[in-house]
Backbone as JSON, one array per atom type, in Angstrom:
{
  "sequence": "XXXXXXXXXXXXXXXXXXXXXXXXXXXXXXXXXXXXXXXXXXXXXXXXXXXXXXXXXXXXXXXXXXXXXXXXXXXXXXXXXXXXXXXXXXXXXXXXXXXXXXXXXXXXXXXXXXXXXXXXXXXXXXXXXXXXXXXXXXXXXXXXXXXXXXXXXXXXXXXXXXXXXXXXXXXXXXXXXXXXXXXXXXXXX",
  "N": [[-107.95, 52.1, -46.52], [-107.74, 49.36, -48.77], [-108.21, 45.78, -47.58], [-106.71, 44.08, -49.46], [-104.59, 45.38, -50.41], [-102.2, 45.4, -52.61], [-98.4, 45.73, -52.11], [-95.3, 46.5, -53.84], [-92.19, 44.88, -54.37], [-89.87, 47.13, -53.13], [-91.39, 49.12, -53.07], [-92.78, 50.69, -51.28], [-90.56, 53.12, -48.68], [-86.72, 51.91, -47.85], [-85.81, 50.76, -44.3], [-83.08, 52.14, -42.63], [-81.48, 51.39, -39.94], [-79.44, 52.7, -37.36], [-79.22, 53.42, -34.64], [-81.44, 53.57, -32.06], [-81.41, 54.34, -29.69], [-83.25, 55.74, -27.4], [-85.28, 56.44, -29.05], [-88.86, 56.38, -30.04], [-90.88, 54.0, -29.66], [-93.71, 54.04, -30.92], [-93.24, 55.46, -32.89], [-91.01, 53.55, -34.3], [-92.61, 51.8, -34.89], [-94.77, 52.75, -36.59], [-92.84, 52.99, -39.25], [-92.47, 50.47, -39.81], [-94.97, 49.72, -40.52], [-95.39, 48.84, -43.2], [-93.74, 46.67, -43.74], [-91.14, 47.08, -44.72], [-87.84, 46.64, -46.03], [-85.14, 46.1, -44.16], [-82.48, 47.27, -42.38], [-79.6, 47.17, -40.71], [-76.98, 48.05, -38.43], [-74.79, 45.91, -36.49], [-75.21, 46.75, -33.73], [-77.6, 48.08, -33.22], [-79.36, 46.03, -34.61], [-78.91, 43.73, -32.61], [-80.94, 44.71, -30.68], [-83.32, 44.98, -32.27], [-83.51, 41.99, -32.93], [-84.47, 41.45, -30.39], [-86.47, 41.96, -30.03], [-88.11, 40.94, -31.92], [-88.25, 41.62, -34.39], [-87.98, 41.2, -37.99], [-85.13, 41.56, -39.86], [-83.58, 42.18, -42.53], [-80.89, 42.34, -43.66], [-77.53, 42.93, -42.36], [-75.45, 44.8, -41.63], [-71.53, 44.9, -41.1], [-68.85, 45.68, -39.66], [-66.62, 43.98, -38.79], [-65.36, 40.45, -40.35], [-66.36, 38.49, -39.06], [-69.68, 38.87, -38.28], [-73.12, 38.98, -36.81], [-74.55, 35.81, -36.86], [-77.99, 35.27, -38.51], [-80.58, 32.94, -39.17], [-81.02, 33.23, -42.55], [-80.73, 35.92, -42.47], [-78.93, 38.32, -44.23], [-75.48, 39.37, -44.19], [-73.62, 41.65, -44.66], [-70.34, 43.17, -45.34], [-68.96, 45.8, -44.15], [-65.99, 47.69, -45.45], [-64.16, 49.97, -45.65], [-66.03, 52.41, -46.01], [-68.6, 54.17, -44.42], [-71.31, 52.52, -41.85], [-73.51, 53.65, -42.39], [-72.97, 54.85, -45.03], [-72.78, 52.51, -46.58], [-74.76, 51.33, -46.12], [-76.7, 53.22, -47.63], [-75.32, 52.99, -50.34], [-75.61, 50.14, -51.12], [-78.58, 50.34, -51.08], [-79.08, 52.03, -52.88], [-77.6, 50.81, -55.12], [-78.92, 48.36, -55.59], [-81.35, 49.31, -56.67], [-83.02, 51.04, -54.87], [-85.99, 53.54, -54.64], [-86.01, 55.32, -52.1], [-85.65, 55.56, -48.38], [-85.56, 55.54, -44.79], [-83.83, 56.6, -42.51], [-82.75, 55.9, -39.18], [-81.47, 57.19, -36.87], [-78.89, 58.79, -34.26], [-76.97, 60.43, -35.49], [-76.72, 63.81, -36.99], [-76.04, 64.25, -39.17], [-75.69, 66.46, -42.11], [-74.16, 66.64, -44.19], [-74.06, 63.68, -45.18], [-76.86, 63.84, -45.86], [-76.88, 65.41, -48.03], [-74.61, 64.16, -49.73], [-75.93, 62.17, -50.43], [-78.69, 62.79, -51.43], [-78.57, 63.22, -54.52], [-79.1, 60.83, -55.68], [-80.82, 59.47, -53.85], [-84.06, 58.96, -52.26], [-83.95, 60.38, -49.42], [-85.29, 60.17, -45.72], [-84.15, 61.46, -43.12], [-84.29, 60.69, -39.4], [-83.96, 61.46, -36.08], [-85.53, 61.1, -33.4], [-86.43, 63.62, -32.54], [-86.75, 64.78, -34.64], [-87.14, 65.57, -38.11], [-85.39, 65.03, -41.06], [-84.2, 66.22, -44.31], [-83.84, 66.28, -48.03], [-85.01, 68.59, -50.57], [-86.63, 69.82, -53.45], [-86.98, 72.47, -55.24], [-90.04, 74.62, -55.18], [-91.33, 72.94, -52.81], [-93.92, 72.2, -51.33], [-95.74, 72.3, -48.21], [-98.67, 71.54, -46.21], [-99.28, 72.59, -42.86], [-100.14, 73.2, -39.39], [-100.32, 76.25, -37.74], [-97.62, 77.9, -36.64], [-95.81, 75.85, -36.56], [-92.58, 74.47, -36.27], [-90.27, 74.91, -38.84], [-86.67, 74.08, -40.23], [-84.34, 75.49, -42.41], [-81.4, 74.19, -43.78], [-79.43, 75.71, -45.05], [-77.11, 78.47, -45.52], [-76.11, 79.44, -47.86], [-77.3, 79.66, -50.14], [-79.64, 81.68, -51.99], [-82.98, 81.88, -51.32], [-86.57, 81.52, -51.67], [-89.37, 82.03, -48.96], [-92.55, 81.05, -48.47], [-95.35, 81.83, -46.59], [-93.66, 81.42, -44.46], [-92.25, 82.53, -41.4], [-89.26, 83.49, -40.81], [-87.26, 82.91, -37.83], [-84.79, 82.36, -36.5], [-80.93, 81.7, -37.66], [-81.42, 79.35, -38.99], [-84.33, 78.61, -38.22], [-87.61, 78.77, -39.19], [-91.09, 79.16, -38.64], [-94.27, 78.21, -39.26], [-96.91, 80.87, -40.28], [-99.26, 80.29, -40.41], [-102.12, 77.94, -39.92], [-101.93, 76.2, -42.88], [-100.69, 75.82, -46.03], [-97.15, 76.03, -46.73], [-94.43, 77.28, -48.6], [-91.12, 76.83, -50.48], [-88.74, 78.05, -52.35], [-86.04, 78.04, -54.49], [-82.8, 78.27, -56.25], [-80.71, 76.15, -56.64], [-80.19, 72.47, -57.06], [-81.02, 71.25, -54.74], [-82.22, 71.35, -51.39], [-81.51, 71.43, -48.04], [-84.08, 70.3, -45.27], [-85.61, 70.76, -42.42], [-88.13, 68.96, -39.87], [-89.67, 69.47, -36.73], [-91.02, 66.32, -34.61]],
  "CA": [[-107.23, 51.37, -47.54], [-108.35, 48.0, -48.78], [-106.63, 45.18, -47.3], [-106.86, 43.68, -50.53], [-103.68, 46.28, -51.38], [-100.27, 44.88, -52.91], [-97.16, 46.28, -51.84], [-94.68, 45.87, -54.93], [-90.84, 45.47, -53.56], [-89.38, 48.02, -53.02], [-92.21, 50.26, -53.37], [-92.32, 51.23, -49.62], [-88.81, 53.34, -48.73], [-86.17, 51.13, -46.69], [-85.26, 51.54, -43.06], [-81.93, 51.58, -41.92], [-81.29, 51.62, -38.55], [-77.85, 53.07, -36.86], [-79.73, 53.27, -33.29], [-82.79, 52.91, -31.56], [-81.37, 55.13, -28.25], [-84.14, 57.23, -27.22], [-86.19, 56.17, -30.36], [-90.02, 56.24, -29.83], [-91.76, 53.17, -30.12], [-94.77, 54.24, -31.62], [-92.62, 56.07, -34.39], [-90.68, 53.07, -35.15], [-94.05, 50.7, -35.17], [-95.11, 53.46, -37.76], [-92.08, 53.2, -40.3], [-92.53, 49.26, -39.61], [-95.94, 49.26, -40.87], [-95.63, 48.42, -44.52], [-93.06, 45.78, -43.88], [-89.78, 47.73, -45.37], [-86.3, 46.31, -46.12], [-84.33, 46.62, -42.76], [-80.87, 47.51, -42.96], [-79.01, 47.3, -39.1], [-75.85, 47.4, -37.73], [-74.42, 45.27, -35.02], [-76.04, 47.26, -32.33], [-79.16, 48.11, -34.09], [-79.56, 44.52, -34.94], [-79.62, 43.11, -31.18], [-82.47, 45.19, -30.63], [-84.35, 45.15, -33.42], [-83.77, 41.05, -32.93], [-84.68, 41.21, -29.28], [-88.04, 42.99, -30.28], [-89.01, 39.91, -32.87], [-88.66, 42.09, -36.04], [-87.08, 40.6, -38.98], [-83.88, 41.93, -40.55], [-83.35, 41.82, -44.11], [-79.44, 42.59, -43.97], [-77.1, 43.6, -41.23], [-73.71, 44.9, -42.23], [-71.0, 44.7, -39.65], [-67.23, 45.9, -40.03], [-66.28, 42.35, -38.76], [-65.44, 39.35, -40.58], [-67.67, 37.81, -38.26], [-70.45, 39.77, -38.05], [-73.87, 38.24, -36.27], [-75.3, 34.9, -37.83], [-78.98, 34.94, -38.36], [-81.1, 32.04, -40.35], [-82.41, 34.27, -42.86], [-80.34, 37.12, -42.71], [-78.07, 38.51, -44.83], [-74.17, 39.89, -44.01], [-72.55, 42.84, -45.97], [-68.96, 43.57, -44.61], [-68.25, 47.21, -44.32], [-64.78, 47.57, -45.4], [-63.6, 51.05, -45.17], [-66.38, 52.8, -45.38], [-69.25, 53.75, -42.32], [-72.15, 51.96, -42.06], [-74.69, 54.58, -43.49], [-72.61, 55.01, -46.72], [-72.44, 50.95, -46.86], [-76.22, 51.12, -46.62], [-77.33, 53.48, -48.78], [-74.74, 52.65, -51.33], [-76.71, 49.0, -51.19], [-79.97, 50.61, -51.9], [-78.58, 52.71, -54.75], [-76.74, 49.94, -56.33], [-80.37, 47.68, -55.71], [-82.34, 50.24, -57.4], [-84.21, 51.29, -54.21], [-85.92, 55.12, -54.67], [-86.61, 56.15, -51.26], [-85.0, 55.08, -47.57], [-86.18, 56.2, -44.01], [-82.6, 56.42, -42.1], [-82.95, 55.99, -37.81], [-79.94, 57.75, -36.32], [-78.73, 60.06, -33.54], [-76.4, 61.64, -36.1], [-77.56, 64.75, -37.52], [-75.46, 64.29, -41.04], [-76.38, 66.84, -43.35], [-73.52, 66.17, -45.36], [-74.65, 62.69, -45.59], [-77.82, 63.68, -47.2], [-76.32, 66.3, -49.27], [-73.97, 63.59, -50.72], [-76.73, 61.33, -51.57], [-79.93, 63.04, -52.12], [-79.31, 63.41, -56.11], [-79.04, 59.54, -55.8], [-81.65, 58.27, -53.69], [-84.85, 60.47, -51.18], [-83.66, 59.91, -47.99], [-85.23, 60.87, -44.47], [-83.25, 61.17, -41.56], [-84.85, 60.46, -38.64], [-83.45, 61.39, -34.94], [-86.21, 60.65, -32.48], [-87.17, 64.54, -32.42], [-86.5, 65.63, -35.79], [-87.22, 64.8, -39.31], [-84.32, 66.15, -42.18], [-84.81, 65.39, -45.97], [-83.72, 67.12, -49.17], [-86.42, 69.22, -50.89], [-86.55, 70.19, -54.82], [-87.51, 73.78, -55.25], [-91.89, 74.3, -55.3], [-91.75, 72.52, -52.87], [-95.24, 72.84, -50.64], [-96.74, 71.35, -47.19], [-99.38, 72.23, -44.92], [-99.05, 72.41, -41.75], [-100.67, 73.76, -38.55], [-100.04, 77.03, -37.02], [-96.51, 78.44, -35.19], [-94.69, 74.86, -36.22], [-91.33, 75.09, -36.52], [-89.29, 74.57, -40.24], [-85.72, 74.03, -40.35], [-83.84, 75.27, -43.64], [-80.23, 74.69, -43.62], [-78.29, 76.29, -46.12], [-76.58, 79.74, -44.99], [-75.08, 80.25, -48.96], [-78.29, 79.85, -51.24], [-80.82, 82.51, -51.97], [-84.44, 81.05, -51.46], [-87.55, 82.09, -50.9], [-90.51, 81.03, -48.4], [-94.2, 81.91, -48.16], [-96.09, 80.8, -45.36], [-93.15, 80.96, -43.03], [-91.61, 83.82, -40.27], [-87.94, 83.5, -39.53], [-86.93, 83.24, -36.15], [-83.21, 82.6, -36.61], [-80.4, 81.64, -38.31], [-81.75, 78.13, -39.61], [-85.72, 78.49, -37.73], [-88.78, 79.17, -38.99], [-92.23, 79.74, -38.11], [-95.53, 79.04, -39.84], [-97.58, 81.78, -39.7], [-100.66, 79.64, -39.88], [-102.82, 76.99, -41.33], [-102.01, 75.88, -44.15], [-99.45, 75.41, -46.74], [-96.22, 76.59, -46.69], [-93.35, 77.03, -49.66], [-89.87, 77.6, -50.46], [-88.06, 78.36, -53.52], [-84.3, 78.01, -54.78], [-82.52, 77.99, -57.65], [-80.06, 75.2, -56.56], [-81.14, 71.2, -57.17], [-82.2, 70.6, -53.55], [-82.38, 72.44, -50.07], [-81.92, 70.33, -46.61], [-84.92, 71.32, -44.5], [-86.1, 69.84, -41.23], [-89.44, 69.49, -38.97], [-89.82, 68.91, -35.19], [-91.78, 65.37, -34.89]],
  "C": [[-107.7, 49.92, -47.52], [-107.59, 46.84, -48.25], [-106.42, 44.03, -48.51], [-104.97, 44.51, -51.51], [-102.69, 45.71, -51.44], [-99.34, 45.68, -52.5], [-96.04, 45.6, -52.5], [-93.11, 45.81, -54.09], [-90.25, 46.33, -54.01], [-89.96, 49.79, -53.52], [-92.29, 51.38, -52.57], [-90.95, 51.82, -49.31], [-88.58, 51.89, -47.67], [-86.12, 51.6, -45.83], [-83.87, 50.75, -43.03], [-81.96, 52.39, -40.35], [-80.14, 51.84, -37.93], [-78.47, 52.77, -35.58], [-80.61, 53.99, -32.67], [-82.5, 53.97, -30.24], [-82.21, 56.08, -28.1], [-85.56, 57.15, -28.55], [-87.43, 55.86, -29.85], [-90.32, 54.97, -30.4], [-92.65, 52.9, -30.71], [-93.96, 54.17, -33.06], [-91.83, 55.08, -35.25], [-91.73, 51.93, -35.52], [-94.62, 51.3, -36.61], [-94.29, 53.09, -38.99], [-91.88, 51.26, -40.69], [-93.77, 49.0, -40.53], [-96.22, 48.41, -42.24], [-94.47, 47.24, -44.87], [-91.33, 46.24, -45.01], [-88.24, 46.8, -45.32], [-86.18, 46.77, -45.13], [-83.19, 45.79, -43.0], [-80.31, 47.59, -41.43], [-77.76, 47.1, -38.94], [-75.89, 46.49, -36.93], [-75.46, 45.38, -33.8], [-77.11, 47.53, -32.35], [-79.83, 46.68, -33.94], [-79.93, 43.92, -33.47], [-80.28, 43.39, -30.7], [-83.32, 44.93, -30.96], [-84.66, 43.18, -33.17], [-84.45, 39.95, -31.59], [-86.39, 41.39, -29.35], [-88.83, 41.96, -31.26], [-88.66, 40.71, -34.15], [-87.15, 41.91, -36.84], [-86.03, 42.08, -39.73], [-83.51, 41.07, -42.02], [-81.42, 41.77, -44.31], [-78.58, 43.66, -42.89], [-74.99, 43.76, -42.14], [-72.76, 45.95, -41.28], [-69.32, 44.96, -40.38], [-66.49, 45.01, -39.16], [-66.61, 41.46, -39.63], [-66.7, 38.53, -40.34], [-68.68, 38.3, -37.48], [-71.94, 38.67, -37.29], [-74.57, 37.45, -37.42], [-76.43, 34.91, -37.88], [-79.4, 33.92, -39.47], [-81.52, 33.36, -40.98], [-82.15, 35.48, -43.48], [-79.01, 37.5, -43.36], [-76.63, 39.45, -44.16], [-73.53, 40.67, -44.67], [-71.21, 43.17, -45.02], [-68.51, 44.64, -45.19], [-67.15, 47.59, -44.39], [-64.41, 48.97, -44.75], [-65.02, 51.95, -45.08], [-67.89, 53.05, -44.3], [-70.3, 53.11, -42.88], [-73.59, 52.34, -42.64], [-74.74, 54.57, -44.79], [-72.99, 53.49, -47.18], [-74.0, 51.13, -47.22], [-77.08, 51.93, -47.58], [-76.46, 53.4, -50.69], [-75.21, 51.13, -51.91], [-78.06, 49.34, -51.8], [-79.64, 50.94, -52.95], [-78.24, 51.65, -55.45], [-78.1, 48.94, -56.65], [-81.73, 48.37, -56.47], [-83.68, 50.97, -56.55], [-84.7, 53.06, -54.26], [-85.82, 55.61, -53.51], [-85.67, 55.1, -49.2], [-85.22, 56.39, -46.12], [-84.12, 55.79, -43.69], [-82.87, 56.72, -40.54], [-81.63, 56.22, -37.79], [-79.93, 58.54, -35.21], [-77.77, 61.38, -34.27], [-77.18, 62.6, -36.53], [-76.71, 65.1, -38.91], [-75.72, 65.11, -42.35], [-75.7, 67.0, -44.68], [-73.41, 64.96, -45.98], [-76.02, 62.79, -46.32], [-77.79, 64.56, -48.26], [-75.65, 65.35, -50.18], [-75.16, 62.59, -51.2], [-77.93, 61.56, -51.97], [-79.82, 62.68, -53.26], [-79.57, 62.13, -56.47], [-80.22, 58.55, -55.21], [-82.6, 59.24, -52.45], [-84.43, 59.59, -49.78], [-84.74, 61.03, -46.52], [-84.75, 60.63, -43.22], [-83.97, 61.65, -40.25], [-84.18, 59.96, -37.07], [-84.1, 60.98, -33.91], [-86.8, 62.36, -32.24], [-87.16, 65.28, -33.57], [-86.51, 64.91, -37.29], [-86.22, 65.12, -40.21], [-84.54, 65.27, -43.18], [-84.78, 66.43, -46.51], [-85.12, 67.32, -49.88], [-85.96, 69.69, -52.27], [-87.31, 71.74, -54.56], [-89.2, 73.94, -56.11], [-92.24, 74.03, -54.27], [-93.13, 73.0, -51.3], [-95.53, 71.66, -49.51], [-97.38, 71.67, -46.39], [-98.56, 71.54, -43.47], [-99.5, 73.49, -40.43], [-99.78, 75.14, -38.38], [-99.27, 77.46, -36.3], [-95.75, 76.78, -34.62], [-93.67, 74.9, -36.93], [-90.48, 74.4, -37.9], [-87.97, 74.84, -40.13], [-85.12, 74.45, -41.74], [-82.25, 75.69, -43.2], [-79.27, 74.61, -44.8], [-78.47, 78.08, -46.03], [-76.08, 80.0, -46.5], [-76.54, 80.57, -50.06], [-79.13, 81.33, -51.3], [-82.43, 81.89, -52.23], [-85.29, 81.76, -50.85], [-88.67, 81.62, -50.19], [-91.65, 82.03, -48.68], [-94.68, 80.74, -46.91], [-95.05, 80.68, -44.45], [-92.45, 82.54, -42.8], [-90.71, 83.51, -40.03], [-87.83, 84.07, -38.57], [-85.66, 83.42, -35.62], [-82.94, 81.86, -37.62], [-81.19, 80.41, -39.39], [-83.45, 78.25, -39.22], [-86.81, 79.08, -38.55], [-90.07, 78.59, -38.28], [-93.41, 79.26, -38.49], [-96.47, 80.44, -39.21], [-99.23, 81.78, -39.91], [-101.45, 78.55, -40.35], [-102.68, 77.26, -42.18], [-100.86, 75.76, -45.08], [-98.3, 76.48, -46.65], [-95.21, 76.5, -48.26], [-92.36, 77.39, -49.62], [-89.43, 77.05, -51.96], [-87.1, 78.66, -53.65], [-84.16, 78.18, -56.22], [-81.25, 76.27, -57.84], [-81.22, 73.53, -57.12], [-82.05, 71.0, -56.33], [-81.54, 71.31, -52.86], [-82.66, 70.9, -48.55], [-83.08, 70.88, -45.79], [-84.87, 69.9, -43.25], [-87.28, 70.07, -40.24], [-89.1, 68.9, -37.54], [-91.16, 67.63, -35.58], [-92.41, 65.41, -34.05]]
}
């Protein structure tokens, strides 16, 4: 890539950050790279500010939430600090938003996929709503998550293993097909 390349705002998804516990370093140097909106709690935030990297907006269910030059304050009234933040992007017009967490929320990205692409990102696991088509390679006997127990969908390219697991069953692309809007899936990272 040229380094000649623009990066328009809010072209790049955002990151929000819930917490960093156990979080690879590499992986968040990676989601760092293109200079993204960063969204942090409290506890997030003294990390992330211990580490040098700038914070665009920290939003704290205190009054008196941490002062930075620079940085902006949202006060989470009632509700949590995920909804607060992607209800910020949505209302900012952002399309796309990486989300660092230990939760595993999949009723958090059920309620806001139709609103905004989210990936949720645990430190061993990727999750992110999927439109029906949709297609990705991927090596040989690695493992796909689809969780929804009510839909009827179909895959190619993958072997269930259990209830929620599959399989590829080898180089190369994989698919699945619904009739619903979107499908939660998930990869091992």
């Amino acid at each position: 890539m040229s380094s000649h390349h623009i990066v328009r705002e809010k072209q790049e998804p955002a990151l929000i950050v819930d917490s960093l516990s156990g979080f690879d370093a590499e992986l968040l140097g990676q989601l760092l790279e293109w200079s993204p909106t960063i969204i942090a709690n409290k506890e997030s935030a003294q990390h992330l500010l211990r580490e040098d990297i700038h914070i665009d907006l920290i939003i704290s269910d205190e009054h008196n939430g941490i002062q930075q030059d620079q940085v902006s304050v949202l006060y989470a009234d009632k509700a949590s600090f995920k909804e607060t933040a992607l209800n910020y992007l949505i209302e900012k017009k952002y399309q796309a938003a990486n989300l660092v967490s230990q939760d595993h929320s999949l009723q958090l990205l059920q309620r806001f996929a139709p609103f905004i692409n989210i990936v949720l990102i645990n430190g061993s696991q990727r999750m992110f709503a999927i439109k029906s088509g949709f297609k990705k390679w991927k090596a040989a006997n690695q493992k796909v998550y689809i969780f929804d127990d009510q839909t009827n969908f179909q895959v190619k390219g993958l072997k269930r293993e259990s209830h929620v697991c599959y399989t590829t069953v080898g180089d190369g692309f994989f698919e699945i097909y619904f009739e619903k809007d979107f499908l939660i899936i998930g990869e091992s990272l």
